[in-house]
N, C-alpha and C positions, 0 to 999 in steps of 0.2 A: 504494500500500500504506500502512495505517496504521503512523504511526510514523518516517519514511523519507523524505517530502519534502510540502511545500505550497507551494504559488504564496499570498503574504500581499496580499492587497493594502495601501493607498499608508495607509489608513485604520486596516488592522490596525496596521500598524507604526507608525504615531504615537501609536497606544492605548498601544502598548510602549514609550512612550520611544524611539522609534529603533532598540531593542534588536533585533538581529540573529542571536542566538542563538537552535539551533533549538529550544531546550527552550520557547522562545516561544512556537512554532507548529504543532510535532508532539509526540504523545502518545506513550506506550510502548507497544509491540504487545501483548498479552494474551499471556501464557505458558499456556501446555496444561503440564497436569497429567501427567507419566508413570508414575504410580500408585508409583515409587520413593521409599522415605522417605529424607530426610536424610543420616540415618547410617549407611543402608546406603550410599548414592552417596560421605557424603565417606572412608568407610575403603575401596570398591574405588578410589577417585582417591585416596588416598594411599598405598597400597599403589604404584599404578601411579608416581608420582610420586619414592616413595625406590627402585623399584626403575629408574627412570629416573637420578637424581642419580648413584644407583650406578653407573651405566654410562658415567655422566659423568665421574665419580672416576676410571674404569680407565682412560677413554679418555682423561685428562688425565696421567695417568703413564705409557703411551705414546707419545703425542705428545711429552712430556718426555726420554722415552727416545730417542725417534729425532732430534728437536734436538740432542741430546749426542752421538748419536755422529755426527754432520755437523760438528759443532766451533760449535753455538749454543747449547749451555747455557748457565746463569747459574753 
């Protein structure tokens, strides 16, 4: 698959300085278009994202809660 891996040969690699990194030797895959714009995609992911931290929020005052009454609160 393009992007992913290549066999360099002994010749590639001294053209690179020895350089081993694979930005050397593999390209980046071509991204496909999903006709979605921008700003429609980052306000559905950041909607999904504050209402995820949110849920983070609760579930860390929970966990808080049940620490304390075990006798491991701060």
């Amino acid at each position: 698959m393009d992007g992913y891996s290549k066999s360099a040969s002994l010749e590639e690699i001294k053209a690179n300085d020895y350089v081993l990194t694979p930005g050397q030797y593999v390209g980046i895959a071509e991204e496909e278009d999903d006709g979605i714009h921008f700003e429609d995609r980052m306000k559905k992911l950041s909607t999904i994202l504050y209402s995820q931290m949110n849920q983070g929020n609760l579930l860390d005052i929970e966990i808080k809660g049940i620490l304390d009454s075990i006798g491991y609160g701060n």
